[in-house]
Backbone as numpy.savetxt, mean C-alpha at the origin, in Angstrom:
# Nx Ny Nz CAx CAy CAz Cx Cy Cz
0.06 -7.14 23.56 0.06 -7.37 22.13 -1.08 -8.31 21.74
-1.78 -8.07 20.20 -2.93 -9.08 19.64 -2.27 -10.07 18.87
-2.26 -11.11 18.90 -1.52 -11.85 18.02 -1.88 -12.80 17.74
-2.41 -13.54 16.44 -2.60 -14.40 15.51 -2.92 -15.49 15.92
-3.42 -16.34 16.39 -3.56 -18.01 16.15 -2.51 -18.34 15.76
-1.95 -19.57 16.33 -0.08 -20.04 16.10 -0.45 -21.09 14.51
0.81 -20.91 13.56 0.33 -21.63 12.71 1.14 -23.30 13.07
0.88 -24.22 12.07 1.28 -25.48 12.29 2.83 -25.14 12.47
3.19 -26.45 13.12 4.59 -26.81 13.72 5.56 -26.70 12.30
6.91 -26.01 12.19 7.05 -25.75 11.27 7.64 -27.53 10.91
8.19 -27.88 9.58 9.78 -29.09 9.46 10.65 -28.63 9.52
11.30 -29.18 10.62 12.42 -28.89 11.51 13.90 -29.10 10.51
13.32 -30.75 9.62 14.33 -31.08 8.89 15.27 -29.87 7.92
14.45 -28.80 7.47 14.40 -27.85 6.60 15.17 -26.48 7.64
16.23 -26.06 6.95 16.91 -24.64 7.44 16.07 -23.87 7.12
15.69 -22.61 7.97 14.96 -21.93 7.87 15.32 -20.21 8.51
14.81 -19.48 7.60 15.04 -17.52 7.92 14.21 -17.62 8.35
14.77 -16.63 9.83 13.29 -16.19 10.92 13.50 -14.62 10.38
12.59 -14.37 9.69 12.18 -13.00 8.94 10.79 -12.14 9.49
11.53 -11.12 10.41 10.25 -10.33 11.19 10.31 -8.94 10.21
8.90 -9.10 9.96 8.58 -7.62 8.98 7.03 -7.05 9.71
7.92 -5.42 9.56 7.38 -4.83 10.18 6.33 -3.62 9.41
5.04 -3.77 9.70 4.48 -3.21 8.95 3.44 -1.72 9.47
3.26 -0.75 8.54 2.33 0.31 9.61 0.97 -0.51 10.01
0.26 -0.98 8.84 -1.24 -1.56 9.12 -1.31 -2.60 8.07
-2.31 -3.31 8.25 -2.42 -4.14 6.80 -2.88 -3.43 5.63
-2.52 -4.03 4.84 -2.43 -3.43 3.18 -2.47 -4.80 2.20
-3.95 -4.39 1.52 -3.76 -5.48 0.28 -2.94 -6.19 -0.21
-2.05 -5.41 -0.91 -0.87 -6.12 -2.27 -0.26 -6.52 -1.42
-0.16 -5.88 0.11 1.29 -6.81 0.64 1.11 -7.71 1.50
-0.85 -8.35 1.77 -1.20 -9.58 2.60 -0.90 -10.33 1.71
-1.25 -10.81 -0.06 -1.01 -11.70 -0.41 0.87 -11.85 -0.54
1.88 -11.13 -0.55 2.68 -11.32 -0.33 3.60 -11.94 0.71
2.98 -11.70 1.70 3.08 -11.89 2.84 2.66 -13.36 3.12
1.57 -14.07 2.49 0.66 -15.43 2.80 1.98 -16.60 1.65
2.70 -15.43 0.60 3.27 -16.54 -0.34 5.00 -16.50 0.71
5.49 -15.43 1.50 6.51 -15.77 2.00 6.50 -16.63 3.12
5.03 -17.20 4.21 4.53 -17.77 5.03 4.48 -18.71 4.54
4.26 -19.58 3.40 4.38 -20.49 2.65 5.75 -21.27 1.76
6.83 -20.38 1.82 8.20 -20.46 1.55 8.73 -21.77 2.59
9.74 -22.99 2.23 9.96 -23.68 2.73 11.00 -23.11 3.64
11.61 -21.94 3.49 12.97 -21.43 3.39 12.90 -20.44 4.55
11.37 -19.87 4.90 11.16 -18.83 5.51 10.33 -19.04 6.79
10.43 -18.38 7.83 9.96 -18.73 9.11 9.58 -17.16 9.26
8.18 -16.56 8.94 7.61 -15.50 9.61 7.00 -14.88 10.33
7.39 -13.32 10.96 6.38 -13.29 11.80 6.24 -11.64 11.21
5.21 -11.47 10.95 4.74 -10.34 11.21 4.41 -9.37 12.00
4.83 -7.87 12.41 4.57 -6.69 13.47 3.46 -5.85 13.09
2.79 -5.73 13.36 1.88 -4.23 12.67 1.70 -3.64 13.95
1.88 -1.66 13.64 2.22 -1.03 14.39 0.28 -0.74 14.48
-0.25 -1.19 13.68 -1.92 -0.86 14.04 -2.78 -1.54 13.17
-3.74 -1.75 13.14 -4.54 -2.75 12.59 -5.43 -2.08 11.26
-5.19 -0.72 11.49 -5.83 -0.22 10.43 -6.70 -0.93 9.10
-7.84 -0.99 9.30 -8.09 -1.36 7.81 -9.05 -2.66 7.56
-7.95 -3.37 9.08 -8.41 -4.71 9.20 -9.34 -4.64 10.25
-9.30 -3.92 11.00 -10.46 -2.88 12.12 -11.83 -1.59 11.35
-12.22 -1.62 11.71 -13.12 0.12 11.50 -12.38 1.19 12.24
-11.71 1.85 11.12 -11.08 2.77 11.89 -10.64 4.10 10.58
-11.37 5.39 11.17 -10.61 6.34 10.48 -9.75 6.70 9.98
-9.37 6.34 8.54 -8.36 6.53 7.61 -8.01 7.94 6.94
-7.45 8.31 7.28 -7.27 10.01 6.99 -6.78 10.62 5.84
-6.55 9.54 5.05 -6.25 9.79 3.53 -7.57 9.93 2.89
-8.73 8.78 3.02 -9.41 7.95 2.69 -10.99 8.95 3.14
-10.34 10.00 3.94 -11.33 10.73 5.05 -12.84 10.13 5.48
-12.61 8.81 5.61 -13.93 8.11 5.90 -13.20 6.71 6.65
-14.52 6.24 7.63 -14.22 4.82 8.27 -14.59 3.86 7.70
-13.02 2.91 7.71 -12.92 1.34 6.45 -12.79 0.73 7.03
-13.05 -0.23 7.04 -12.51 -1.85 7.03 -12.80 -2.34 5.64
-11.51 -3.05 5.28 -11.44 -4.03 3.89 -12.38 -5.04 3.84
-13.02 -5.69 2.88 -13.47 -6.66 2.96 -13.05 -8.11 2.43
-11.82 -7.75 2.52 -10.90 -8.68 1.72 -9.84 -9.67 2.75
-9.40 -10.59 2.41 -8.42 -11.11 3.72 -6.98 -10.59 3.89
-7.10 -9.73 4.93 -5.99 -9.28 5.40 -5.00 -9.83 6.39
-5.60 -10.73 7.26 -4.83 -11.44 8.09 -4.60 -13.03 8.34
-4.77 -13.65 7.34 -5.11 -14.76 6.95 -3.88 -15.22 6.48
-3.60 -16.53 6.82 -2.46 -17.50 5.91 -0.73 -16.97 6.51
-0.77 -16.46 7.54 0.68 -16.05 8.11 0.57 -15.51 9.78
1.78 -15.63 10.59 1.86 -15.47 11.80 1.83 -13.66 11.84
0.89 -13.31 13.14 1.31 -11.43 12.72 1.17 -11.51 14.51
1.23 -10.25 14.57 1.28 -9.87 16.25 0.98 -8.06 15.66
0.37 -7.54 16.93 0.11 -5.96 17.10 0.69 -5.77 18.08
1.55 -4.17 17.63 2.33 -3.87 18.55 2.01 -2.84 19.30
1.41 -2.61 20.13 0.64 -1.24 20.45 1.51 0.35 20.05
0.55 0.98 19.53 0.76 2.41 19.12 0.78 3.51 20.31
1.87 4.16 20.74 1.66 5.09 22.10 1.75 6.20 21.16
1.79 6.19 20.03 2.02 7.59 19.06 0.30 8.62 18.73
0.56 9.42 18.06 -0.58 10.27 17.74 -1.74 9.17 17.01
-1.42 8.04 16.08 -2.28 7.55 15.01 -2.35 8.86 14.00
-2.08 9.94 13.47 -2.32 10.72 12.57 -0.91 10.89 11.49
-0.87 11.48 10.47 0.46 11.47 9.54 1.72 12.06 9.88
1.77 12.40 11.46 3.10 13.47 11.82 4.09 12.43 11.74
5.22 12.59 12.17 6.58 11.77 12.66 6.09 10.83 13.99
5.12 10.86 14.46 5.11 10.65 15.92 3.84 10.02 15.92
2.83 9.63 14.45 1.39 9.47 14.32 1.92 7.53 14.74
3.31 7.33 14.44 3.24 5.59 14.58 4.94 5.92 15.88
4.53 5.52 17.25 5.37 5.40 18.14 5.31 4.06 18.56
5.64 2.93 18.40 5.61 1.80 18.65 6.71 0.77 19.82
7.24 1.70 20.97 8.13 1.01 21.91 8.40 -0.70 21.85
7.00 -1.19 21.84 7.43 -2.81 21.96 8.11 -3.11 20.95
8.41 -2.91 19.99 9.39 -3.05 18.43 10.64 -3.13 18.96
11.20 -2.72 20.18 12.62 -2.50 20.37 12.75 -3.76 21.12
11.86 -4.32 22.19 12.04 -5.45 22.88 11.86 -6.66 22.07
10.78 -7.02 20.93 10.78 -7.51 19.76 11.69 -7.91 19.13
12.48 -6.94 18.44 13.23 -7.05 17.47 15.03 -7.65 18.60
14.99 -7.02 19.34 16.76 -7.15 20.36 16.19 -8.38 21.28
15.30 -9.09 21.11 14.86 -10.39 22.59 15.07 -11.46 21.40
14.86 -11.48 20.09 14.86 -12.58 19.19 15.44 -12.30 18.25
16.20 -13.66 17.91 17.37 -13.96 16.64 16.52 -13.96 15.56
16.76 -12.96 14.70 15.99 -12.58 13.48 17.49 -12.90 12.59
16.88 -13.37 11.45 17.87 -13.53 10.46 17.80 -12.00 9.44
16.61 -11.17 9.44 16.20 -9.92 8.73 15.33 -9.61 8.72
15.40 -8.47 8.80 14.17 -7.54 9.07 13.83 -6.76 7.94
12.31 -7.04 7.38 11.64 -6.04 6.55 11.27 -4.73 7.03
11.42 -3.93 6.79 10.25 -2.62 7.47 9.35 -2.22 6.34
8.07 -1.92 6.32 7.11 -1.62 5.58 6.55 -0.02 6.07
7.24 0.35 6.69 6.80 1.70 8.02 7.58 2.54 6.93
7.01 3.84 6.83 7.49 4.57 6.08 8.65 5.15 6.97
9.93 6.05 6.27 11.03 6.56 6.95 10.54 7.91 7.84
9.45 8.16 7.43 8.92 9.29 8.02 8.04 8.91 9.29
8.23 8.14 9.79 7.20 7.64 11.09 8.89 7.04 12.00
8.29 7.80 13.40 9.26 7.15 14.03 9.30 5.80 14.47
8.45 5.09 14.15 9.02 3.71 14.27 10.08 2.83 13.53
9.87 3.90 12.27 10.77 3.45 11.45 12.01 3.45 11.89
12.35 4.22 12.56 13.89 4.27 13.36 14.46 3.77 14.10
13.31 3.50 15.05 12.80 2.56 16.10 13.76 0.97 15.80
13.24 0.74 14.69 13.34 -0.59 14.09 15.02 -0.57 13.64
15.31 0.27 12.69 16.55 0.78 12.15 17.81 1.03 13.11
17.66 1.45 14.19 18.59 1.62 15.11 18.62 0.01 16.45
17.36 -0.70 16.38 17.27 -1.70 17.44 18.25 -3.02 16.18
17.38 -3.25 14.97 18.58 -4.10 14.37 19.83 -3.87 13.79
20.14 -2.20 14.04 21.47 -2.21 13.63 22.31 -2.61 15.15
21.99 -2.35 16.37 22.78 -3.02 17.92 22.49 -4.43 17.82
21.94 -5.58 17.15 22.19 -6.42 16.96 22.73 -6.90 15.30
22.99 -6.20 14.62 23.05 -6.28 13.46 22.63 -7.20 12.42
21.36 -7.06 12.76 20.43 -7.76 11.49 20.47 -7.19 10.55
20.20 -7.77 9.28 19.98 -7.14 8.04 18.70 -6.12 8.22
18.85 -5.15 7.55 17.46 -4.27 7.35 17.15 -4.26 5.95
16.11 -4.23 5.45 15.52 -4.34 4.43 14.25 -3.27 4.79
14.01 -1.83 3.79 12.99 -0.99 3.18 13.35 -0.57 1.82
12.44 0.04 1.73 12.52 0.93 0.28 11.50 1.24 -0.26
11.15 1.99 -1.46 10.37 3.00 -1.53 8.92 2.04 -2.81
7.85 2.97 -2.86 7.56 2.45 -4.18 7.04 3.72 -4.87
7.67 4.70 -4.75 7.73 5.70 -5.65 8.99 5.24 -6.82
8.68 6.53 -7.86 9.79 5.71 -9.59 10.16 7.11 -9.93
9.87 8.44 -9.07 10.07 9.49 -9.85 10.53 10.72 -8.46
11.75 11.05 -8.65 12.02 12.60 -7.77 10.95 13.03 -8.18
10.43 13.46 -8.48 9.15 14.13 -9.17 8.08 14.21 -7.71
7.68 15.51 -6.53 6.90 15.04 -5.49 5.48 15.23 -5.89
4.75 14.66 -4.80 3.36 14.65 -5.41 3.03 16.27 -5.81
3.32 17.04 -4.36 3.08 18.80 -4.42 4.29 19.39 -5.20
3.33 20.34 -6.35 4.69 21.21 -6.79 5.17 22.05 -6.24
6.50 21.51 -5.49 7.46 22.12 -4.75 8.90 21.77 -4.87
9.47 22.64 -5.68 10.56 22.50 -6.28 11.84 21.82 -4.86
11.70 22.80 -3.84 12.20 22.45 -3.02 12.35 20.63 -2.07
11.09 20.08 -2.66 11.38 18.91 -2.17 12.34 17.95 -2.93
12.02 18.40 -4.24 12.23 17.46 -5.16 14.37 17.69 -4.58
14.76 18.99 -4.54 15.58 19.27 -3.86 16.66 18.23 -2.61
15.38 18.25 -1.58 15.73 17.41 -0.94 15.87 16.20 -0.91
15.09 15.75 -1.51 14.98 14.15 -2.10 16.62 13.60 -2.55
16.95 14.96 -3.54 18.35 14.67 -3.87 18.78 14.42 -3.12
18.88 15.25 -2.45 19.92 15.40 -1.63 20.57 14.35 -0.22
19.10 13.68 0.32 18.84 13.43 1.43 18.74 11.48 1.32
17.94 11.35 -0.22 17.90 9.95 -0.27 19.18 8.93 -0.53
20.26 9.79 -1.19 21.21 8.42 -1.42 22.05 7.99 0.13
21.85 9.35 1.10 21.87 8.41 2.18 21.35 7.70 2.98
19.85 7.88 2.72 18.91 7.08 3.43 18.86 6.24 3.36
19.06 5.77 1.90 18.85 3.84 1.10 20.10 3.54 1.26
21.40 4.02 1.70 22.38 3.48 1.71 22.66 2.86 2.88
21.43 2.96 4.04 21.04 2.73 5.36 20.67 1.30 5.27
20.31 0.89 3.99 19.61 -0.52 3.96 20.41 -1.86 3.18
20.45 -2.60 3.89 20.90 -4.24 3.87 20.50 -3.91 2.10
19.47 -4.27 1.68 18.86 -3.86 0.37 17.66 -2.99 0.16
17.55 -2.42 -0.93 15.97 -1.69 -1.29 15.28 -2.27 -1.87
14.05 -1.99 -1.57 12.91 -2.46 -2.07 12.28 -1.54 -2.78
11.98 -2.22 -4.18 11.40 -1.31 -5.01 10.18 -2.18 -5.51
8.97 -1.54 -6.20 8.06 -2.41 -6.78 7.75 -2.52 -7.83
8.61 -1.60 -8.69 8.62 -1.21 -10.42 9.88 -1.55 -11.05
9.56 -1.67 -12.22 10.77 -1.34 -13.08 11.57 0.68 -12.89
10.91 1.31 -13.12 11.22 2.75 -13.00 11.70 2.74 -11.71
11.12 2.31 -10.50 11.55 2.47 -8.90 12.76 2.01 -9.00
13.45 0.67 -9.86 14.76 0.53 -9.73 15.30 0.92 -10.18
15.74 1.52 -11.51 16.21 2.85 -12.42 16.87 4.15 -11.33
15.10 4.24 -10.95 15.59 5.66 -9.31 16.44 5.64 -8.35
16.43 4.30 -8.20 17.42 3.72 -7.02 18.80 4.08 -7.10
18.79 3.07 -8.73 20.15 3.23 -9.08 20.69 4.31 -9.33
20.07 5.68 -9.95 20.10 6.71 -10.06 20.69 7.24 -8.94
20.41 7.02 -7.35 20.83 7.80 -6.54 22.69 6.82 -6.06
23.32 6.16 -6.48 24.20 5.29 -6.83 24.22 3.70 -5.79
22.97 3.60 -5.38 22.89 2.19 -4.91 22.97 1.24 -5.98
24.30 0.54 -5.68 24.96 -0.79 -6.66 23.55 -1.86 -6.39
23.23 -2.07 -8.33 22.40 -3.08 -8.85 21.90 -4.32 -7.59
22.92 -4.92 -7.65 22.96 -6.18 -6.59 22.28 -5.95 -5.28
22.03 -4.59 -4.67 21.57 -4.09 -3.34 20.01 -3.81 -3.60
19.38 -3.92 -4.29 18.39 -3.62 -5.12 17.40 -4.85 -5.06
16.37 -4.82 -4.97 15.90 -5.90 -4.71 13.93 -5.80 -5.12
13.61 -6.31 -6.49 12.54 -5.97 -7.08 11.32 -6.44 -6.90
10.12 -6.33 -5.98 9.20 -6.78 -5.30 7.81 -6.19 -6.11
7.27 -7.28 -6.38 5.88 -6.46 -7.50 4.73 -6.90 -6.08
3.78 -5.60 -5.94 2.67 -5.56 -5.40 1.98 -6.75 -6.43
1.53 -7.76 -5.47 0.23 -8.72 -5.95 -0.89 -8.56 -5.33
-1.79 -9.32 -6.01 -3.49 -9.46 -5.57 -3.29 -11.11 -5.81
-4.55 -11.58 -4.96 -4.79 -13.30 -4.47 -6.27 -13.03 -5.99
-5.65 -13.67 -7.40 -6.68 -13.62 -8.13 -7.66 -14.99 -8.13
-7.30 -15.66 -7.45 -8.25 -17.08 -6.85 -9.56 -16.37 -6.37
-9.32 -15.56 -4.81 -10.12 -14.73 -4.24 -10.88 -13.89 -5.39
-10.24 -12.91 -6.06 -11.10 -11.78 -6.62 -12.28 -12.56 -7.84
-11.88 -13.57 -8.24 -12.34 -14.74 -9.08 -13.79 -15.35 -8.42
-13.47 -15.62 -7.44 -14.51 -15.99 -6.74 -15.39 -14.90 -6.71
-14.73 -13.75 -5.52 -15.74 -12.50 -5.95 -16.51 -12.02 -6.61
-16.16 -11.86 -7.84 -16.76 -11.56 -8.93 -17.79 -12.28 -9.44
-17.50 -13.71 -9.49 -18.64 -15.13 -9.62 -19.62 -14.66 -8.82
-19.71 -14.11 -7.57 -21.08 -13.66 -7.00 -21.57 -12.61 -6.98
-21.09 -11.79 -7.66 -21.46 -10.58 -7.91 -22.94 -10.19 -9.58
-24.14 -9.73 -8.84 -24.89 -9.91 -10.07 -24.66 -8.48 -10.97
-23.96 -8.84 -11.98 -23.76 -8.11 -12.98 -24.85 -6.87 -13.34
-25.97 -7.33 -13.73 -26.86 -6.83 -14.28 -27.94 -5.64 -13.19
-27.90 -6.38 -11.52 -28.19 -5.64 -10.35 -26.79 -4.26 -10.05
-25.81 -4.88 -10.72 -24.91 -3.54 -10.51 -25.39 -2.30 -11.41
-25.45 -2.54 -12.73 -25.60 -2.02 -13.90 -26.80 -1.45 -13.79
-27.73 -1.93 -13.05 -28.94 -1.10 -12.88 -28.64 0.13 -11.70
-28.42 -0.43 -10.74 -27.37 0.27 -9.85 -27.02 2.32 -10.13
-26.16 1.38 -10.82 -25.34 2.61 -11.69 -25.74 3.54 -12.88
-27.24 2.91 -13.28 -28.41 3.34 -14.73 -27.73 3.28 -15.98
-27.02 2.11 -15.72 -26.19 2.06 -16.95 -26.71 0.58 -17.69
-26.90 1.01 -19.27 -27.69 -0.57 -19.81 -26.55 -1.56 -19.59
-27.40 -2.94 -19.82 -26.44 -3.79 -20.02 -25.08 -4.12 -20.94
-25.55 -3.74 -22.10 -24.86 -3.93 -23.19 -23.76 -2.51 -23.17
-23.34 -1.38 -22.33 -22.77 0.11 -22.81 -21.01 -0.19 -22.26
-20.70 -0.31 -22.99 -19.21 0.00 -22.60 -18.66 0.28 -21.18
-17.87 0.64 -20.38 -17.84 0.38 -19.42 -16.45 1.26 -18.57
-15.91 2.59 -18.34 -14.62 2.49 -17.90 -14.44 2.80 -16.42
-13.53 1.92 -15.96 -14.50 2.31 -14.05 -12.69 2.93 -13.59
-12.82 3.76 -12.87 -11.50 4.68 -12.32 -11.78 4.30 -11.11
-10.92 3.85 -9.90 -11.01 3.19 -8.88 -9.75 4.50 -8.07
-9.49 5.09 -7.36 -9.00 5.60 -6.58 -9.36 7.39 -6.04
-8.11 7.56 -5.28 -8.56 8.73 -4.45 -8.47 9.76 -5.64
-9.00 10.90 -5.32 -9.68 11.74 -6.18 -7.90 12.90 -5.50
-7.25 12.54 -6.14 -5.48 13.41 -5.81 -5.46 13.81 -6.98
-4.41 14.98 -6.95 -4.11 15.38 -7.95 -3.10 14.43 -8.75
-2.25 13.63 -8.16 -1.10 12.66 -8.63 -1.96 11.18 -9.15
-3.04 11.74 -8.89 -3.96 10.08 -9.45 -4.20 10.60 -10.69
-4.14 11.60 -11.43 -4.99 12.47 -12.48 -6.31 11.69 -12.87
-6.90 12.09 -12.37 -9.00 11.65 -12.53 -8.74 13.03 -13.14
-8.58 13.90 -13.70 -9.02 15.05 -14.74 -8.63 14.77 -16.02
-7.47 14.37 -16.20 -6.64 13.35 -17.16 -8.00 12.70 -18.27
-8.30 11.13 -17.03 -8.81 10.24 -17.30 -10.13 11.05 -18.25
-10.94 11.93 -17.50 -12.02 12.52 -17.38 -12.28 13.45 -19.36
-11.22 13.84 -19.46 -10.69 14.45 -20.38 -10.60 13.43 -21.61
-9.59 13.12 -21.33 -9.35 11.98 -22.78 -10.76 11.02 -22.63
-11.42 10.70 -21.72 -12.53 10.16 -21.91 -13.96 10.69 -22.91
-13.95 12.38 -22.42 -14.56 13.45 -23.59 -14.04 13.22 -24.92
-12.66 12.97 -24.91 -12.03 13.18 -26.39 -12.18 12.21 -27.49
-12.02 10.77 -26.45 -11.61 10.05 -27.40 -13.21 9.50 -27.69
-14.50 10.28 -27.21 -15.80 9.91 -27.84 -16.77 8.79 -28.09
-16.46 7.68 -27.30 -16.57 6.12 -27.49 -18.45 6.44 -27.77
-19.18 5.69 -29.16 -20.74 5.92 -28.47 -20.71 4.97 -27.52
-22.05 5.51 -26.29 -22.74 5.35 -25.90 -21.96 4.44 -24.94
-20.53 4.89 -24.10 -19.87 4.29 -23.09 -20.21 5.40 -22.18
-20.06 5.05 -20.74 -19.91 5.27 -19.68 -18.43 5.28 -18.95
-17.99 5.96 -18.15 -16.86 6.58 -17.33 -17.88 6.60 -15.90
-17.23 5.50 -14.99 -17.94 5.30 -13.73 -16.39 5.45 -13.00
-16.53 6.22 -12.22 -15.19 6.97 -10.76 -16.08 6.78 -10.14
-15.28 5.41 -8.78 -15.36 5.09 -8.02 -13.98 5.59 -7.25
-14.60 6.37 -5.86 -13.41 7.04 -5.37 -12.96 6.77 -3.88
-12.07 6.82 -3.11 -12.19 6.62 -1.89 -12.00 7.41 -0.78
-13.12 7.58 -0.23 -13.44 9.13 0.33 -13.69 10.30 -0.89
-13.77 11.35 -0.80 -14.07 12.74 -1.40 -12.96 12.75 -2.18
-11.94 13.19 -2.00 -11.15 13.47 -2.48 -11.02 15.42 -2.61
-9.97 15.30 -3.01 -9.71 16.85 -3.28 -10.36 17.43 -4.99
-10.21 16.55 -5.49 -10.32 16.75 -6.74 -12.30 16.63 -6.89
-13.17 16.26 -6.25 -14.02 16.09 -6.36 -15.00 16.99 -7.05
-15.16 18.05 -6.42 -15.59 19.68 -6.95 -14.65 20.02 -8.42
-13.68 19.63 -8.49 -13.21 19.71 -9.75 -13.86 18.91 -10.87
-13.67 17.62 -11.04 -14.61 16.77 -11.56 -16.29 16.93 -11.88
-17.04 17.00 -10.81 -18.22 17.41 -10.90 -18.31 18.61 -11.85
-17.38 19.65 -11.69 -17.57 21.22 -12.86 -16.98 20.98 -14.19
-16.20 20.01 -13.95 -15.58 19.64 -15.39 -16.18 19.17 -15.97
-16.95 17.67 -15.75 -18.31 16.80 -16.48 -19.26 17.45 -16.86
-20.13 18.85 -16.03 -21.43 19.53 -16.77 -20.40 20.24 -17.53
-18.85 21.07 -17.57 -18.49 21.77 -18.96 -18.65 21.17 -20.06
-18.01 19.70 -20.02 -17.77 18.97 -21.38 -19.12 18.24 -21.84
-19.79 18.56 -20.90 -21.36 17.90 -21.31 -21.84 16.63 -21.04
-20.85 16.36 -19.99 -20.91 14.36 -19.50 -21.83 13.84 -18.20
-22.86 14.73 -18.15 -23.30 14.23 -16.94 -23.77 13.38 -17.34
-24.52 12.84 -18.39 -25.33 11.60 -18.48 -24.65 10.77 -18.94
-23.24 10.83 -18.81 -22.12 9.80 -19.09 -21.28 9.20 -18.13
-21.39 10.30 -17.30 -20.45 9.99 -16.08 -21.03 9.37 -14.65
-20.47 8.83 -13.60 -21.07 8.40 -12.76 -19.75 8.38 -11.84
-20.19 9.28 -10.54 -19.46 9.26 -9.26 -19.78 8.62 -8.17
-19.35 7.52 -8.02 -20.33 6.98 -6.71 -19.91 6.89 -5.49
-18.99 8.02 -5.11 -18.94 8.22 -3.73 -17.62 6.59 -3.09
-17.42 6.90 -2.15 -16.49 5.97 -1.72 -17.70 4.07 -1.64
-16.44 3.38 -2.11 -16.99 2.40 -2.39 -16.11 1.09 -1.66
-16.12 0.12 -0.58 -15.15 -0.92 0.12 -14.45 -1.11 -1.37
């Protein structure tokens, strides 16, 4: 296992939850979360990641290009890597993580997060090792809608069918919306089991960022004047992101002499769509695609 630099000695004087959360890779919204529960007087953490994704150079298959963040991902909390004997790809079997079982059943955990989707077998991994010691488990979703990404009536189907016993699997759910808890409750998990977690960003950091960033070297960049309006679309080019949407009401609603800059990550599917849509509506000298961007 890779594991962290030990942080300071905790105060002893102070009761404290030893809270191991288990995660697929690092992920933005949930390092700064992660740095404010490491900081909790109340909380004693350690972090699992089943792979380093992100925080490494490494082929992201959503993303269909090689990332590393440039942002702090492992900073301000205890983590450990748990080696992956699985595929690394999106099957059931892409995250196989064995050391999770010696992990989780060798140490008195007061509860366990999982951040591993239900569809990766580690997730089970985890789910079946703290239910033989019976720790709390804690997952849940941050989807807000049966509604699946692909129109396929049949999932939406299963979802019914399949989720109010899945979440009924958990100590509590984790949701990150207002609508995600609505859904919850919808499938009849009692209010109180429910448990409402908003994705953050460290705006100290992005603050700083931005302070060094030369405005005007971007804007040339991009052949866009200084003074032109400005609307920047930041994600993958999916159909559930709607960039045709954006693209559209951007034609409609006519702003002079603004710009619509999609910044995307990786290609996307929608890409070839976009590109034929902008010369229909007449936006090439409005629009700007700039290809995947950290």
């Amino acid at each position: 296992m890779l594991a962290a630099p030990s942080s300071p000695p905790p105060d002893l004087s102070v009761p404290r939850y030893r809270v191991l959360t288990v995660a697929a890779h690092p992920v933005q919204y949930a390092s700064a979360n992660l740095r404010e529960m490491a900081r909790h007087p109340r909380i004693d953490l350690k972090v699992a990641y089943c792979s380093l994704r992100g925080a490494e150079p490494a082929l992201d298959p959503e993303f269909g290009t090689t990332v590393q963040w440039d942002v702090p991902l492992l900073d301000g909390y205890d983590w450990v890597r748990v080696p992956n004997q699985g595929t690394g790809g999106e099957s059931f079997f892409g995250l196989w993580n064995p050391g999770l079982w010696k992990l989780i059943r060798s140490e008195s955990w007061d509860a366990l997060i999982c951040l591993t989707s239900y569809q990766r077998a580690s997730f089970w991994l985890c789910y079946f090792a703290t239910r033989s010691r019976r720790i709390p488990f804690f997952f849940g979703t941050d989807s807000s809608s049966f509604d699946p990404r692909e129109p396929r009536p049949w999932r939406r189907f299963v979802k019914r069918l399949l989720w109010p016993r899945l979440f009924r699997l958990a100590s509590q759910v984790i949701v990150v919306s207002t609508p995600g808890r609505e859904m919850i409750k919808a499938l009849g998990i009692r209010e109180e089991r429910i448990a409402l977690l908003h994705n953050t960003v460290d705006n100290d950091w992005w603050i700083s960022a931005s302070d060094a960033v030369d405005r005007a070297a971007v804007r040339a960049s991009w052949q866009i004047e200084n003074d032109a309006p400005v609307i920047v679309f930041c994600a993958k080019l999916q159909p559930w992101k709607r960039p045709l949407d954006l693209l559209r009401a951007f034609a409609k609603a006519g702003v002079p002499g603004a710009y619509l800059v999609i910044v995307i990550a990786g290609n996307g599917a929608q890409r070839a769509a976009l590109e034929r849509e902008t010369r229909d509506l007449g936006l090439t000298e409005r629009v700007r695609i700039l290809g995947f961007v950290s």
